[in-house]
DRENDRENZA-487629 format. One record per residue (C-alpha): chain; x negated, y, z negated. Coordinates in pm, whole numbers, plus 50000, padded with zeros to 5 digits. Each point is the difference from the previous one (the first is absolute). Layout:
> A	X	Y	Z
...
REM end
This chain:
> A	91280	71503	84587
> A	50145	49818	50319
> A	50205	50220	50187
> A	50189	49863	50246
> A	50171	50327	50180
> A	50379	50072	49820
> A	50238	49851	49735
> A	50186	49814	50306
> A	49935	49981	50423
> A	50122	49822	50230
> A	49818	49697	50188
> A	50095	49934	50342
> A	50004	49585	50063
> A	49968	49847	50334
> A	50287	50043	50129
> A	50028	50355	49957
> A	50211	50040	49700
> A	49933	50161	49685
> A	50052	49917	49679
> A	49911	50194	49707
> A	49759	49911	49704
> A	50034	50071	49634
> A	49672	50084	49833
> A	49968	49831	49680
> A	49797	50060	49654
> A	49918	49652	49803
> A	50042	49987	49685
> A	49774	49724	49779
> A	50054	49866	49648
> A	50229	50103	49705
> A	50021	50302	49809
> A	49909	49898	49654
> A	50020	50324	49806
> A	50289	50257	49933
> A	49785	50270	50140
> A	49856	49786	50309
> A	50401	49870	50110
> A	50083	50406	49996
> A	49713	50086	50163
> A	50077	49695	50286
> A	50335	50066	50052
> A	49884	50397	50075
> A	49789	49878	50255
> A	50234	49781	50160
> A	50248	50253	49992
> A	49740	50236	50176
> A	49933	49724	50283
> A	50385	49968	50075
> A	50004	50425	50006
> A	49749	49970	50238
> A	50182	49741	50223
> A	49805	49722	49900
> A	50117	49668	49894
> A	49868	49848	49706
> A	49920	49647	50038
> A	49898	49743	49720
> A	49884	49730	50315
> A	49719	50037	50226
> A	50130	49990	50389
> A	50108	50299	50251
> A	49812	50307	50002
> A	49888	50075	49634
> A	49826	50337	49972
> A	49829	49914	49663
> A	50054	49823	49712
> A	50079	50163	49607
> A	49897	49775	49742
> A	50025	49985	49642
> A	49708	50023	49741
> A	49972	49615	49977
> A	49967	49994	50373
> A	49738	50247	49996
> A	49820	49840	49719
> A	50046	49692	50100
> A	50166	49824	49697
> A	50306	49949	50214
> A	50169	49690	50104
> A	49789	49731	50263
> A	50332	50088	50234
> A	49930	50404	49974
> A	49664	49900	50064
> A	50027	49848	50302
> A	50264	50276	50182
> A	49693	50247	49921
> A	49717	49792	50182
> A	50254	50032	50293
> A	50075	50327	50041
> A	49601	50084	49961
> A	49990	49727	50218
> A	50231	50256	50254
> A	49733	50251	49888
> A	50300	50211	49813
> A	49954	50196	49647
> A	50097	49876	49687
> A	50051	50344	49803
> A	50065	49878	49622
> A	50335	50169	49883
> A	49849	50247	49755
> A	49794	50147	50279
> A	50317	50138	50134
> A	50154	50300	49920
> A	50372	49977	50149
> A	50028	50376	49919
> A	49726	50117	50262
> A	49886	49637	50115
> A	49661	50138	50042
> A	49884	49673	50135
> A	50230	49875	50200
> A	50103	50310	50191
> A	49657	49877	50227
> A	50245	49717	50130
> A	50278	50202	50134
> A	49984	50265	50278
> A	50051	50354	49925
> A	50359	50125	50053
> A	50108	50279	50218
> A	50242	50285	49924
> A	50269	49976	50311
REM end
């Protein structure tokens, strides 16, 4: 899992100012069954809880990518296809979207830092 140090920072450009970034999740095919499109839209709900932005396009600073069973299988569309060979290309995961429990997110909790009590 690529971690990349929070859910959002700050970079610092050259002249000195800051401007902050918004850590994304990308998200890759379409849902095709009743179960799959609940269990996506609990993950995506878990990446915005988290601060994360879900994305369905590959630029800005994507953590990982979810993808659907097609995806994973690779009976997807040429065009789902391709966005995969890119982010592997980034050297990001692609975590299928049954390998994610939104509940406990066993598997993506690796990606975000641990959170402190105040």
């Amino acid at each position: 899992m690529v971690h990349r140090g929070g859910n959002s920072g700050a970079v610092i450009d050259r002249r000195g100012r800051g401007r902050n970034i918004t850590r994304s999740v990308l998200f890759i095919g379409n849902p095709s069954t009743v179960t799959e499109v609940t269990h996506w839209a609990a993950v995506r709900h878990w990446t915005v809880e988290q601060g994360l932005k879900p994305v369905r396009e590959l630029q800005g600073d994507v953590l990982y990518a979810i993808v659907t069973e097609a995806v994973a299988d690779g009976t997807c569309a040429s065009a789902d296809a391709a966005v995969v060979q890119r982010v592997r290309a980034r050297g990001l995961d692609c975590i299928p979207v049954y390998d994610v429990e939104p509940w406990g997110t066993a598997r993506l909790s690796g990606a975000l830092p641990p959170t402190s009590a105040p």
